[in-house]
N, C-alpha and C positions, 0 to 999 in steps of 0.2 A: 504494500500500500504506500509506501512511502513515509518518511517523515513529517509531513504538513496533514493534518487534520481535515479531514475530509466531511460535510455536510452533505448529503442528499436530500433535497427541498423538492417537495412536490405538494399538490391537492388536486381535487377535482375544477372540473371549469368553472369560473366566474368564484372563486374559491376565496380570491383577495392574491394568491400567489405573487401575481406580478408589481406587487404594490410589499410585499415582504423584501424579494429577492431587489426590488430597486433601495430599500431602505438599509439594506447589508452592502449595496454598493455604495451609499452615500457614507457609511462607515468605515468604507475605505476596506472592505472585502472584496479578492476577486468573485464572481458569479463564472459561472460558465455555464452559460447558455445552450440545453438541447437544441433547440428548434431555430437560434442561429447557426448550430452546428451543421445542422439536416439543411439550411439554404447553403452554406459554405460549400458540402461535398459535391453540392449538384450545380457549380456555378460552371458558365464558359468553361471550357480548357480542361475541365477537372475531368479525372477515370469513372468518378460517380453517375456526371452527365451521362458519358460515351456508353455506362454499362445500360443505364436506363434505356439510352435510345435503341440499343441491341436490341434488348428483351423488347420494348413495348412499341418498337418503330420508329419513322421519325413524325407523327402524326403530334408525338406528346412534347414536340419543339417548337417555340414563337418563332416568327420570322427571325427575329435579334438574334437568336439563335440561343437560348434564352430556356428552362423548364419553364413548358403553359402545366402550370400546376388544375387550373380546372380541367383541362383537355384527361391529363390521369386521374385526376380525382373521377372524373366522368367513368373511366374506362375499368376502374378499378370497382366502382358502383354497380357495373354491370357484371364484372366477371370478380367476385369476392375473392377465388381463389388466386388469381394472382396477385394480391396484397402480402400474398407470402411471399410471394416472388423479388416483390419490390422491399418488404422489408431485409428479405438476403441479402439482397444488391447492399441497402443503404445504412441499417444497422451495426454492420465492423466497419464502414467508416465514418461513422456518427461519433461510436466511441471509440475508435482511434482518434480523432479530431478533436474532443475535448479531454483524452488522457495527457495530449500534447498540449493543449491550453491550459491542463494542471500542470502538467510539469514546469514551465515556463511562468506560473503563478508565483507571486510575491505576497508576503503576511504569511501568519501564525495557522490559518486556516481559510478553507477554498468551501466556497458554497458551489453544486454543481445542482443546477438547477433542472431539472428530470420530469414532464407531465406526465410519463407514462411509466415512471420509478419502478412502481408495485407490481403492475401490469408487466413489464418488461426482465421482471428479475434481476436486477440491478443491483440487491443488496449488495454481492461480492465488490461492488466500485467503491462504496462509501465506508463509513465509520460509524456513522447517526444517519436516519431519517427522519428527516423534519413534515411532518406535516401539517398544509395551513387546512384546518378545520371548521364548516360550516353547514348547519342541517340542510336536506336536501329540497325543501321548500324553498329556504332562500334560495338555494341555489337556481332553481325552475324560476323563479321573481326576476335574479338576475340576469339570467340568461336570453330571457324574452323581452325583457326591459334594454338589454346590449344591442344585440342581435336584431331585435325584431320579428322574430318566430315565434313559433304558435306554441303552448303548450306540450302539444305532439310531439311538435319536434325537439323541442328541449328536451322531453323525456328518452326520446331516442339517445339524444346525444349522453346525456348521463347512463342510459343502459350499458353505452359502448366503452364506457369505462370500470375503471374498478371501483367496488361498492365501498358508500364511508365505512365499514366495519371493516371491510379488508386491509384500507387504509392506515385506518386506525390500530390495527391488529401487527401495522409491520411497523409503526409509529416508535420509535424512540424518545423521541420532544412533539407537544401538538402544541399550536396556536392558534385558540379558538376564535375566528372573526366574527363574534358576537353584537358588537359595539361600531365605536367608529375608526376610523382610518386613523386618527390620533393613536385611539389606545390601540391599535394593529400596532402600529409604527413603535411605541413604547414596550410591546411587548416582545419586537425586535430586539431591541434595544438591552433590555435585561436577556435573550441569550447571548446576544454577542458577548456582553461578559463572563456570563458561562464560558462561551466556547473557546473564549479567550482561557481561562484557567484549564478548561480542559486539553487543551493547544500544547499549554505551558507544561504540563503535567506528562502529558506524552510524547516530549523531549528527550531524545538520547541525556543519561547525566541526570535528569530532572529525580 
């Protein structure tokens, strides 16, 4: 695992997540961001592109030359099983991509921010999983109040992920987003101290 302390942040959608993991950067935490990682492997020029376009044609390329992410999201809606396909291709270089943005991280400990943490089996990457936690009405409130969608489909969208119990259940540290974005933010705030001692403490010598 390395010497640097390692966090794994994750929750469900509309969960507050990205309102956590920006409050650990204003701390002067690196984050390492999934889901910049997943746009990084499939930019121009990259082997991630080139593999995608193998497997799925070149139908799922912009003019620019560019991932048309609706064009596969479409293609992937119709035929579910090559979602396997695509996660083979783009999963080792997602997390090659951000072991190499930890490695190159600066400070006591690295938050590696993960939507699909629990789901994805991820524990072996991190040290702690953090999870930011919020009942799943809010959740449905937030999601169609963001978005714009129906009910329905916010329900779908939370199906397709992993359930608060399971969450919960691989949880380490939870931060319940009960409240307001203030007390979110404070409640950042007293782990970073934590994790700062725990950091300190799991120092060769300590």
């Amino acid at each position: 695992m390395g010497r640097r302390l390692r966090i794994g942040l994750t929750g469900g959608i509309a969960s507050g997540k990205s309102t956590v993991a920006q409050r650990f950067v204003e701390l002067g935490v690196s984050v390492i961001d999934a889901d910049a990682a997943a746009r990084a492997v499939v930019a121009p020029g990259k082997p991630g592109l080139a593999a995608v376009r193998e497997r799925f044609g070149p139908h799922v390329l912009a003019k620019n030359g560019e991932l048309d992410r609706r064009a596969l999201r479409d293609l992937i809606f119709k035929d579910p099983g090559s979602r396997l396909d695509l996660e083979a291709i783009l999963h080792p270089l997602i997390r090659a991509d951000m072991e190499q943005s930890a490695e190159l991280a600066v400070g006591p400990y690295v938050v590696l921010d993960i939507p699909l943490l629990v789901e994805g089996g991820s524990r072996d990457r991190v040290d702690r999983i953090l999870v930011v936690d919020v009942d799943e009405t809010m959740q449905l409130q937030r999601v169609m109040a963001r978005d714009g969608c129906t009910e329905q489909q916010a329900r779908a969208i939370l199906a397709s992920q992993a359930s608060r119990s399971a969450r919960l259940a691989a949880a380490d540290d939870v931060l319940p987003n009960t409240g307001t974005v203030t007390d979110l933010r404070q409640a950042v705030d007293h782990l970073h101290e934590r994790y700062l001692r725990l950091a300190e403490a799991q120092r060769p010598g300590s």
